[in-house]
ZAMARGU-4260 file (C-alpha; in steps of 0.2 Angstrom, whole numbers, plus 5000, padded with zeros to 4 digits):
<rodrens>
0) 4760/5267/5005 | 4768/5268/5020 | 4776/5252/5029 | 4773/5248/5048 | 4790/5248/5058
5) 4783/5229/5062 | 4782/5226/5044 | 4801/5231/5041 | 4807/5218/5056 | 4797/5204/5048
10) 4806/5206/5034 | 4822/5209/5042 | 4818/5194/5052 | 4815/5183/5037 | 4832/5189/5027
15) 4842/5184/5042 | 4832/5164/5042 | 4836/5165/5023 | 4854/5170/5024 | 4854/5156/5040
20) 4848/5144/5030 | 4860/5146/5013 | 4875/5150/5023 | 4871/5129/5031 | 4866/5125/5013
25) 4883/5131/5008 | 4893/5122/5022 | 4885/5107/5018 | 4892/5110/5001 | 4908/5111/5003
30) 4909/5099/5017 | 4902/5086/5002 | 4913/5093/4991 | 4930/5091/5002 | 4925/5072/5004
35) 4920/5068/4987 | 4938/5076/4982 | 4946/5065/4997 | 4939/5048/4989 | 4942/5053/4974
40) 4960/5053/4979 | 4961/5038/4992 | 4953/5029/4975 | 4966/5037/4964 | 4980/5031/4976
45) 4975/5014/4977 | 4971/5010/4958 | 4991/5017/4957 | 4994/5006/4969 | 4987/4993/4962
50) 4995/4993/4947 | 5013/4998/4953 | 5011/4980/4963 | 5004/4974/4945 | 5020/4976/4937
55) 5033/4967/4953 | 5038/4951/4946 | 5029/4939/4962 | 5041/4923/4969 | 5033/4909/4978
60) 5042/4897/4989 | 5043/4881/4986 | 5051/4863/4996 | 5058/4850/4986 | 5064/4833/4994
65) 5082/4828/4984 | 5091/4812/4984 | 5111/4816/4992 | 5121/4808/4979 | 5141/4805/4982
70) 5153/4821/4982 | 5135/4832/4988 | 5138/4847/5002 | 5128/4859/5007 | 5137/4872/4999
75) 5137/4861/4980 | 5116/4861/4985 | 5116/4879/4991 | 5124/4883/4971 | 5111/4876/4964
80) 5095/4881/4975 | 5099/4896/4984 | 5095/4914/4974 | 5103/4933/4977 | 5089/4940/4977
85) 5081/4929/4992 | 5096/4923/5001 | 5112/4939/5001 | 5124/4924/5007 | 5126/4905/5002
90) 5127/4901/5024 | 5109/4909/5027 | 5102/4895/5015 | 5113/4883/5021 | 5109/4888/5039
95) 5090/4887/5033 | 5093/4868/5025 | 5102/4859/5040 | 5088/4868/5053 | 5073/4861/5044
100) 5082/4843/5043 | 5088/4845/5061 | 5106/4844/5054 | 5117/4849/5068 | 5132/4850/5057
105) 5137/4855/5039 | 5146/4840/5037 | 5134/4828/5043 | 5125/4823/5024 | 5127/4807/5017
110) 5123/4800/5000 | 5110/4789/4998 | 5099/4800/5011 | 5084/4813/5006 | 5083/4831/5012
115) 5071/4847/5008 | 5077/4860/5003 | 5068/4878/5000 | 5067/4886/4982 | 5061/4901/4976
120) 5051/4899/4957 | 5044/4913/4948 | 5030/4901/4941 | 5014/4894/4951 | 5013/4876/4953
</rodrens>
């Protein structure tokens, strides 16, 4: 049986749509597979981040009012209130305390009076 050269190019026509049309099917494979691999990542990086953050020990600031008794100063408060870890110096605190009681000078605190002062707890309250 002897094939018509119109025979052959039908054929040869319908290999070349067949390769077309698994070559796309192919693409679309590996364009699927390169985004499930990049949120499998991205989800891989946040869980990690989430539990690196997990493990940081959180500090909440707090406000206290205090009652200035006799022999207080700012640096005596400062002792007591201010931490290492949130303030590097005893005059950023104390800087802090006389601008939210509008206190002009360090001085200027007298027993008997009340004044806030900032505090850093590891505890929620």
């Amino acid at each position: 049986m002897v094939h018509s050269n119109i025979d052959w190019e039908k054929r040869i026509r319908q290999n070349k749509i067949r390769r077309k049309r698994e070559q796309r099917r192919h693409l679309f494979q590996l364009i699927f597979a390169v985004c499930f691999i990049c949120v499998a990542v991205m989800t891989v990086s946040v869980i990690h981040s989430n539990a690196s953050e997990a493990d940081q020990q959180v500090s909440i600031k707090y406000y206290k009012n205090i009652l200035i008794t006799s022999g207080d100063t700012l640096a005596s408060i400062a002792d007591i209130y201010a931490d290492d870890e949130h303030y590097p110096n005893k005059d950023k605190y104390i800087r802090e305390v006389m601008q939210m009681n509008h206190i002009e000078d360090e001085d200027q605190i007298y027993a008997g009076t009340k004044i806030f002062v900032p505090y850093y707890s590891d505890e929620y309250k």
